[in-house]
C-alpha positions in Angstrom: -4.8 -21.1 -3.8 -3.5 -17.9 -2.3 -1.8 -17.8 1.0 -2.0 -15.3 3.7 -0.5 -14.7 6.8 -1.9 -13.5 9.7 0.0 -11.3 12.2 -2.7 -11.1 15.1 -1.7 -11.1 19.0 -5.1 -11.2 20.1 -5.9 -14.8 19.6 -9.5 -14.1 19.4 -9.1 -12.0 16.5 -6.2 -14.2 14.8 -8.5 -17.3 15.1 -11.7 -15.4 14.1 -9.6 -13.9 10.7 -8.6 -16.9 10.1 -11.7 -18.9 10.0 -12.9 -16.5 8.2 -9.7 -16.6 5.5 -10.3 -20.5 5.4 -13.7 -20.3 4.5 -12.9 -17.7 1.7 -10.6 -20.9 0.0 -7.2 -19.1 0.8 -4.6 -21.0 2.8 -4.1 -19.4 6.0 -1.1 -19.5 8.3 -1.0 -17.7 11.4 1.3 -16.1 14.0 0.6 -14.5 17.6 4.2 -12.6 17.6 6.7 -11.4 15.5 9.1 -14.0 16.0 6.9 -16.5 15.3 6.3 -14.1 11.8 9.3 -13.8 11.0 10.2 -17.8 11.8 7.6 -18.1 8.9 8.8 -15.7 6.6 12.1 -17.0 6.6 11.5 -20.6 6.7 8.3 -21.1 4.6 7.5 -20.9 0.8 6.2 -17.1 0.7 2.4 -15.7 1.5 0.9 -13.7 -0.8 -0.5 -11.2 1.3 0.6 -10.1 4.9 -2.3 -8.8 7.8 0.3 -6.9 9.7 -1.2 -5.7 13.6 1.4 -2.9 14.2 0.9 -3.3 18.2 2.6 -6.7 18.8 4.0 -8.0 22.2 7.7 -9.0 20.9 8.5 -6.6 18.3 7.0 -3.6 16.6 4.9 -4.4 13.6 6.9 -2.4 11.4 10.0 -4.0 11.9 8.8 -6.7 10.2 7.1 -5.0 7.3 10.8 -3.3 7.1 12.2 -7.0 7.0 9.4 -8.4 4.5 10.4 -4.9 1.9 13.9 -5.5 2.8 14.1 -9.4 1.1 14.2 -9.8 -2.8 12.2 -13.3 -2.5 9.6 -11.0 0.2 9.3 -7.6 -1.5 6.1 -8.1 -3.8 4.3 -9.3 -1.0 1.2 -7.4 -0.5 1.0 -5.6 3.5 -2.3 -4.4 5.0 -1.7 -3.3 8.2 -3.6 -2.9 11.0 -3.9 -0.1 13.3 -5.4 1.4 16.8 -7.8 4.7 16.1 -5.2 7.7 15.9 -2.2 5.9 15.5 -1.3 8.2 12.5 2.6 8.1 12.9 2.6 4.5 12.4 0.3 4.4 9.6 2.6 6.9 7.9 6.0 5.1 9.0 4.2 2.0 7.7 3.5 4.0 4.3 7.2 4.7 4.2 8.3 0.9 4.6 5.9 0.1 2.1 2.6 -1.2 3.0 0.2 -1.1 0.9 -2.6 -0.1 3.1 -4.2 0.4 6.5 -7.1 -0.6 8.3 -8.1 0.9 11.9 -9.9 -0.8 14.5 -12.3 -2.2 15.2 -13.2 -3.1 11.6 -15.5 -5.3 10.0 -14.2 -8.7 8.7 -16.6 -8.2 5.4 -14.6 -4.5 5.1 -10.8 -6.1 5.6 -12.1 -9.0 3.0 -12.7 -6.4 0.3 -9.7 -4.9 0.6 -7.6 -8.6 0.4 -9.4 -9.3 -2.3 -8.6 -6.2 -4.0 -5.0 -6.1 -3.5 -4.5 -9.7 -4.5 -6.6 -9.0 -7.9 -4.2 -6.0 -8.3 -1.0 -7.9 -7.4 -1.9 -10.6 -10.5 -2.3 -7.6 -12.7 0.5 -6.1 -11.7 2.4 -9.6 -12.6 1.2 -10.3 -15.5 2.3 -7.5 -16.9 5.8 -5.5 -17.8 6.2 -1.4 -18.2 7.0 -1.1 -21.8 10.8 -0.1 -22.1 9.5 3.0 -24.7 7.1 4.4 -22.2 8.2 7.8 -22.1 9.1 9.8 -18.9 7.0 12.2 -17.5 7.9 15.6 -16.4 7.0 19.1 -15.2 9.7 21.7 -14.7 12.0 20.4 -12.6 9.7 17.5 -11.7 11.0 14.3 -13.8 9.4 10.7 -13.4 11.6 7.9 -15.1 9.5 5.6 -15.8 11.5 2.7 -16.9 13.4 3.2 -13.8 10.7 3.5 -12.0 12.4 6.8 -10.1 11.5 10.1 -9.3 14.1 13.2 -9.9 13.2 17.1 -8.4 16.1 19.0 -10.0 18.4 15.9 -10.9 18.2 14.6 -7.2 16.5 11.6 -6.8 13.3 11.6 -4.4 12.5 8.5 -2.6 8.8 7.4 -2.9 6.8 4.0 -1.8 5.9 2.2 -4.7 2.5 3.6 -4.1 3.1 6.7 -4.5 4.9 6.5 -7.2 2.3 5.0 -9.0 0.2 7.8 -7.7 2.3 10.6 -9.0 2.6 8.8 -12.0 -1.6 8.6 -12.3 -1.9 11.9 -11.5 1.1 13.5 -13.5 -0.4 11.5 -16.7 -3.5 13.2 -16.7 -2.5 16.7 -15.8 -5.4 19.5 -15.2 -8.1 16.6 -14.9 -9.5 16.0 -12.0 -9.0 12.5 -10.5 -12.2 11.2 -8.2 -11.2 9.7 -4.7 -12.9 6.4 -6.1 -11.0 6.5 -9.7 -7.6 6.5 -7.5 -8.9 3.9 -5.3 -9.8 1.4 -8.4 -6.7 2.8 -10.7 -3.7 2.7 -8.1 -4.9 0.5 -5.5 -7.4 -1.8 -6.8 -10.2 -1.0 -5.2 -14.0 -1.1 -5.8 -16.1 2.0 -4.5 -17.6 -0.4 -1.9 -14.5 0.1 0.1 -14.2 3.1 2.4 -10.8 4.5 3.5 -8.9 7.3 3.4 -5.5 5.7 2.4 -5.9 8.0 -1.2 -5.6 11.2 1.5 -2.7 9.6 3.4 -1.0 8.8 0.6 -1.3 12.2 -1.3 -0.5 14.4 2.2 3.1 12.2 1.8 3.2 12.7 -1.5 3.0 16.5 -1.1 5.6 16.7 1.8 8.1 15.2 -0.4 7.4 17.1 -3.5 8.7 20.4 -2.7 6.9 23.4 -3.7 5.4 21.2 -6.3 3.5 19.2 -3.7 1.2 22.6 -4.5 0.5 21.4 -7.6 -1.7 18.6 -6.3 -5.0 20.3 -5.7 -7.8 18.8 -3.3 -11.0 19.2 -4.9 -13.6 19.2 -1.9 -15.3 16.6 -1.8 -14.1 14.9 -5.1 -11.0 14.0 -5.2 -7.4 15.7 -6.7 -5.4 17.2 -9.7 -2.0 17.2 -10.7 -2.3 21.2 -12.0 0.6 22.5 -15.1 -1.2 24.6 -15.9 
C-alpha cells in the first residue's frame, strides 16, 4: 500500500484529501503544520509521495521540500506542491528544490488524483530500473550531458539542474531536430497521461532555458505543439 502525506493547513481541505486518499487504498497520514510534517518525516517509516501547501502557518512550504531533498533516506520521495493563483516565484523556487510538480488552486480532487497516480506509476519505473553504465553521453558543442553521472557540463563547468530537468534535457537532447509534443513530455518525463492539464512542461523548459546559456536558444517553442532541442 502506498503512503502519502498530506501537508494541508486548512483542515477542511486536509480532511477532504484525505478521505478521498483513503478511499483510493493509499495509507494516508496527515499534518496541519510544518512542524508537525517534519515531526513525521523524521520519526516515521517514509511516505511515498508528499502533497506540499507552500502557504503554511509555521514555516514556509519550501523549507520543508528543501529538508525532504536534503535527507538520503527522503530524497526519492515524490513532491507535488500546492500553490495560490500567481504565486510563480514559489512554484519556481519549489522547481529548484526539487519538486516534482505543481498544482494551483482551487483544483479538483479528480485532477490532483491523476497526477498522484502518475508520479507514483513513474516513481516504480524509475526503481525498477538502473541507467546502463555504457549509455553514452550526450553533447552539443559545448553542451555535454554525463549520463552515468547524471550531470550537466556547459564548457567543463558543471550546471546545476533538478532531476527533472535533467531528464528533460536529456529527452530533448536525444532526439535532436524532432519536435517533442507537450503531451509526449508529459507521458515521457513526467508520467503523465493527456487527461492531465498543466503547464509544468512550460515551467520547466523557461528554467531550463535560463540556465542553458545561449544554448537555452536551442530549445524552440513550437506554437501550439510543444518543443525541439535544434543542432541543426
Amino acid at each position: 500500500m502506498k503512503k502519502i502525506l498530506v501537508i494541508e493547513d486548512e483542515e477542511d481541505l486536509n480532511q477532504t484529501l484525505s478521505f478521498n486518499l483513503e478511499n483510493e487504498g493509499y495509507k494516508v497520514t496527515s499534518a496541519l503544520k510544518g512542524s508537525e510534517a517534519l515531526e513525521i518525516l523524521e520519526n516515521a517509516s517514509p511516505p511515498d509521495l508528499v502533497i506540499l501547501d507552500l502557504m503554511l502557518p509555521d514555516m514556509p512550504g519550501l523549507d520543508i521540500c528543501r529538508y525532504i531533498r536534503s535527507k538520503e533516506n527522503l530524497k526519492n520521495i515524490s513532491v507535488i506542491i500546492v500553490t495560490a493563483k500567481g504565486e510563480e516565484v514559489d512554484r519556481v523556487v519549489g522547481f529548484e528544490l526539487g519538486a516534482d510538480d505543481y498544482i494551483v488552486k482551487p483544483y479538483s480532487v479528480r485532477e490532483l488524483m491523476l497526477r498522484i497516480q502518475a508520479q507514483l506509476r513513474r516513481g516504480e519505473k524509475e526503481s525498477s530500473k538502473d541507467t546502463p553504465d555504457d549509455e553514452p553521453n550526450i553533447s552539443y558543442q559545448d553542451l555535454l550531458i554525463d549520463t552515468s553521472k547524471h550531470k550537466v557540463f556547459l564548457k567543463d563547468k558543471k550546471i546545476s539542474l533538478t532531476a527533472k530537468e535533467f531528464t528533460l534535457l536529456k529527452y530533448l537532447m536525444k532526439r535532436a531536430d524532432k519536435v517533442q509534443t507537450r503531451d509526449n513530455l508529459l507521458d515521457k518525463v513526467w508520467g503523465y497521461d493527456n487527461s492531465v492539464t498543466t503547464r509544468t512542461v512550460d515551467t520547466h523548459v523557461k528554467r531550463l532555458r535560463s540556465k542553458l546559456g545561449k544554448y537555452g536558444e536551442n530549445i524552440e517553442t513550437i506554437r501550439g505543439v510543444g518543443y525541439i532541442f535544434n543542432k541543426i
